[in-house]
N, C-alpha and C positions, 0 to 999 in steps of 0.2 A: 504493500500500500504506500502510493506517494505521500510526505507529509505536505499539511496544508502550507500556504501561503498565510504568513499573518506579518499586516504593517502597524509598525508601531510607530508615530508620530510624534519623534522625539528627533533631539541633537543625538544620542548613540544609537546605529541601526540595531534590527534585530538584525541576530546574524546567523539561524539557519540558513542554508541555502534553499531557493525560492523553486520550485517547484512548481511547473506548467500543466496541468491537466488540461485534455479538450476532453469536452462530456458534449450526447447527444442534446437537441433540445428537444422538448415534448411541448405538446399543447395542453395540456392542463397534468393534476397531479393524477388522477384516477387513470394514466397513460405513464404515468414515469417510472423509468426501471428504480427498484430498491434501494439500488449503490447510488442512487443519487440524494437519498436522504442525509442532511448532517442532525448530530443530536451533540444538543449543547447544553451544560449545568452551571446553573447559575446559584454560589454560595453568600451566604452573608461574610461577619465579620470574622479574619484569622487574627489572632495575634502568635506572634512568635517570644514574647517575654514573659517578667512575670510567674506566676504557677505555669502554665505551659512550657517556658525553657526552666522550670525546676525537675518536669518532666523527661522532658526531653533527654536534661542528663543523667536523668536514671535510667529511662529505657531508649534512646537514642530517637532520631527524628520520625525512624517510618512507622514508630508504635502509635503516632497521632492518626494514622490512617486507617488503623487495621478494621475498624468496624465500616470502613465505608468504602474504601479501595477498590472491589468488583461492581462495585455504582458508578465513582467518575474514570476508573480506566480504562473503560470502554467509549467515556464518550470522546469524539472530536475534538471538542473545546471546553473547559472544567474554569470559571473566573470565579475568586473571590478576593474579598477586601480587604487588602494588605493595614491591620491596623498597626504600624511600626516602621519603624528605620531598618535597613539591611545596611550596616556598616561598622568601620572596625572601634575600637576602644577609646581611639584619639578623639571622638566628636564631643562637642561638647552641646549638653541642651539649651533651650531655649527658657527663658523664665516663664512656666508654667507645671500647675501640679501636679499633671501625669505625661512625663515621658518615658516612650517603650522603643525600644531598641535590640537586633537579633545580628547574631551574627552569620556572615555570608553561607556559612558551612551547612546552615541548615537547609539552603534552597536546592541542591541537587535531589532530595528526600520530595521535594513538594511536585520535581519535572517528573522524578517516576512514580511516585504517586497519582498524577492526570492533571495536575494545574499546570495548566500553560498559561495563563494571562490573569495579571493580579489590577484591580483596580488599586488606585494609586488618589482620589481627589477624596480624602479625607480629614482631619482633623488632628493628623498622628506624622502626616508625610513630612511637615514641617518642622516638626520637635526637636531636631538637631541643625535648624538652619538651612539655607541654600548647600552647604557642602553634604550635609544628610543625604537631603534630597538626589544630590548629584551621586555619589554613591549607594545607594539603592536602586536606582537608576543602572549605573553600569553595570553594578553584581548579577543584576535582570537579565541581564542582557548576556553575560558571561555565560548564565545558568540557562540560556535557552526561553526564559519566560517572558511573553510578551509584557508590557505595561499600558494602561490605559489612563487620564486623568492628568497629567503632567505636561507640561509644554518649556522644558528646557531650555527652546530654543528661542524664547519669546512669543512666540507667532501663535495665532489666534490655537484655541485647543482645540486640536480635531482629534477624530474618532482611531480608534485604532480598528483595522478592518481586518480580519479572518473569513480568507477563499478557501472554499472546498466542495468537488462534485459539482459546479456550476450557482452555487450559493455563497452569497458576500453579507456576513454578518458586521455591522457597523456598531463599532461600540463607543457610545458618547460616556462619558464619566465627569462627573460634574460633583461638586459639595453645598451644599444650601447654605450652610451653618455661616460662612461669614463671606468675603467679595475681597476681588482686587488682590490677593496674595500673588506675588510674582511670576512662581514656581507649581503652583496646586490649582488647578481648572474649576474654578470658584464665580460661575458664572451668575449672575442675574437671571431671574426666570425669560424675560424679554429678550436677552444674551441667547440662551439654549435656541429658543423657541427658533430663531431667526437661522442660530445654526442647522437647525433642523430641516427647517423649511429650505436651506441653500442647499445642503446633500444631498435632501431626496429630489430637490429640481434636477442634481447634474446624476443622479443615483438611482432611479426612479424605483429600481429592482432591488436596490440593497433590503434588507430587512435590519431594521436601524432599532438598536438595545439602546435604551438610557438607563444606568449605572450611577444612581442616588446618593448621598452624604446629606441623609435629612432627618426631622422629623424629631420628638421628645422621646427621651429615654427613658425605657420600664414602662412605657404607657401601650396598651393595646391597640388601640382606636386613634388613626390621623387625627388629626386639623384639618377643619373644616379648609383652611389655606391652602394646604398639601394635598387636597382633594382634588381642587380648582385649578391646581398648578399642575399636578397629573395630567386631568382632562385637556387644559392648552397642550402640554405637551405632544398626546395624542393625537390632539386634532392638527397639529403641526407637522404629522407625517412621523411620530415615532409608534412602531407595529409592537414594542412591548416595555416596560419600566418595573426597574426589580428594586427597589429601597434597603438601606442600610444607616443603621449610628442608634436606633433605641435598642440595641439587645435582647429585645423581644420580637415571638412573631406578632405582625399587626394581619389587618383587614386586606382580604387581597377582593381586586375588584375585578368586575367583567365590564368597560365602557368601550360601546363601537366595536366592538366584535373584540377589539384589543384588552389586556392583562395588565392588570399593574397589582403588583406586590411591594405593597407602603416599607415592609420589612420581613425581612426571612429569617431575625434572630443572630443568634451567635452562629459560626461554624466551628470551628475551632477555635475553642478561649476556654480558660481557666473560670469557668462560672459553676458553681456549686447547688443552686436552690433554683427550685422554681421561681418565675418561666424563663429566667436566663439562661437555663440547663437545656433547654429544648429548642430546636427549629426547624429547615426545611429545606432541601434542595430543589428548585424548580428546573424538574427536567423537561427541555422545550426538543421539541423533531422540527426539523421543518425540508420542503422538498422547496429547491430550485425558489428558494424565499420565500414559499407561502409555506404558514401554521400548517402543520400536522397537526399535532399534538401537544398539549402539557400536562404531564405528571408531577406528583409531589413526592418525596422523600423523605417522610418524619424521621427524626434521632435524637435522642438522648446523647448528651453531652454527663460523660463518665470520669472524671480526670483528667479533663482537658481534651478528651478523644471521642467524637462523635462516632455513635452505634444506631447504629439503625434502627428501628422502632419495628416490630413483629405484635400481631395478635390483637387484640381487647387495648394495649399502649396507646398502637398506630390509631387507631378508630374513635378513641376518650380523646387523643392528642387533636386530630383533625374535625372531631364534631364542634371541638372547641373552636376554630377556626370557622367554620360554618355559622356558628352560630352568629359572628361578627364581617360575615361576608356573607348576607342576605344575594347580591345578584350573582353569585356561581352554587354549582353546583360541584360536589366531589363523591365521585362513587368510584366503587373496585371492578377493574377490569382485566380479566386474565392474569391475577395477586400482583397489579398494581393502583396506582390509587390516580385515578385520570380527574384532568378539571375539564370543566364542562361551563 
């Protein structure tokens, strides 16, 4: 299997080598062969500090994966939300009260693991400075893992896009929480909207991700604000939005045909109690850019190690999500858990 094509929109290239597929075209999906499906999982928050690298050094990096491993190494494209710095001892933090910080060594564990592209525009990327950021940045890049959310090079933030099988996944990465930071793609809602609307003019086929840094922590249920800003989003030509930053899962919506998931919780972090302890992987299919599919992924979060949720867990875990996402539906299909 050829690997995908993935551009990351930074001053350091990615630097797999780039690979050409020609694939058939088909006229709708009910005609396209199978191999032209990609299936992609979208994780909430990782951190690498902390309880997590207390772990780490006890049972080393691939122990964080093992409940969940045959879920994203299968898939194509595996993103979650790098909450930390990847650089070496010498950085010094930034005056604020939580800085998290990992060292490089642990990200070859994360490429064989199935994460290949970390979003990067959160409230963590900063904590060591411009030189943090720039070192995270190249470690990325050494390690094979694409980045999304960061603009290096000054220039406006664009998407970082992963090709595979004739399907171009665009991923916008944006932070709500604060504006104007140099280095972290911290746009204006007006900012995104516009960027949105300019890609899918020159793009029209991409299937375009927006990659959140929003929203109150430990709180279930958006703002009414977060709602509305969703909905522009969408209507601006973005086909799905997955949220990150309150550590819990929130409210996932069905508007316009399109998905938005306010929050998917922790991925991997050091959270002990409920509902920090708990979240979700949105696993999306999709053929030649149109929605297949979305599945959901419940886990318990066990020592820093996401495990998959099995039996009466999965179903107490997801009715609970139902009950606060009145316009979907989630039922078991062939013992997986489809949104509808």
């Amino acid at each position: 299997m050829f690997p995908p094509t993935i551009k990351s929109h930074s001053s350091i290239p990615f630097l797999p080598t780039i690979w050409v597929c020609i694939s058939f075209v088909f006229f709708s999906i009910g005609c396209a062969n199978t191999n032209d499906q990609v299936r992609f999982i979208v994780a909430g928050d990782l951190l690498l500090d902390r309880g997590v690298k207390e772990q780490i050094a006890k049972n080393g990096p691939d122990y964080l994966f093992e409940g969940v491993k045959p879920l994203i190494a299968t898939s194509d494209l595996t993103l979650a939300n790098l909450e930390c710095v990847v650089g070496d001892s010498s950085l010094k933090p930034i005056d604020k009260k939580f800085t998290f910080r990992a060292a490089s060594r642990c990200l070859p564990s994360l490429f064989k693991n199935g994460i290949n592209m970390l979003g990067l525009a959160n409230n963590h990327s900063y904590d060591f400075g411009q030189e943090g950021v720039r070192q995270t940045c190249l470690n990325l890049s050494k390690k094979s893992i694409a980045y999304t959310g960061i603009h290096l090079d000054g220039k406006n933030c664009l998407p970082s896009v992963f090709n595979k099988n004739g399907s171009q996944i665009a991923v916008f990465a944006s932070c709500f929480l604060f504006q104007n930071n140099s280095l972290v793609c911290s746009h204006s809602l007006e900012e995104l909207v516009e960027n949105i609307k300019s890609y899918k003019y020159n793009n029209p086929q991409s299937f375009v991700l927006i990659y959140l840094h929003w929203g109150i922590e430990l709180t279930p249920i958006p703002t009414t604000k977060q709602i509305n800003q969703a909905h522009q989003l969408i209507n601006a030509g973005a086909d799905a939005i997955v949220g990150h930053h309150p550590h819990v899962v929130q409210t996932i919506e069905k508007y316009n045909g399109k998905y938005i998931f306010f929050s998917l919780g922790n991925f991997i972090f050091d959270a002990q109690h409920a509902p920090e302890n708990k979240g979700i992987l949105a696993d999306f299919s999709i053929v030649r850019n149109k929605l297949l599919s979305v599945h959901l992924i419940p886990f318990s979060i066990v020592k820093s190690k996401p495990i998959s949720m099995d039996g009466i867990d999965s179903e107490s875990f997801l009715d609970e999500i139902s009950a606060i996402s009145p316009s979907i539906n989630i039922r078991k299909k062939n013992g997986a858990w489809k949104l509808d």
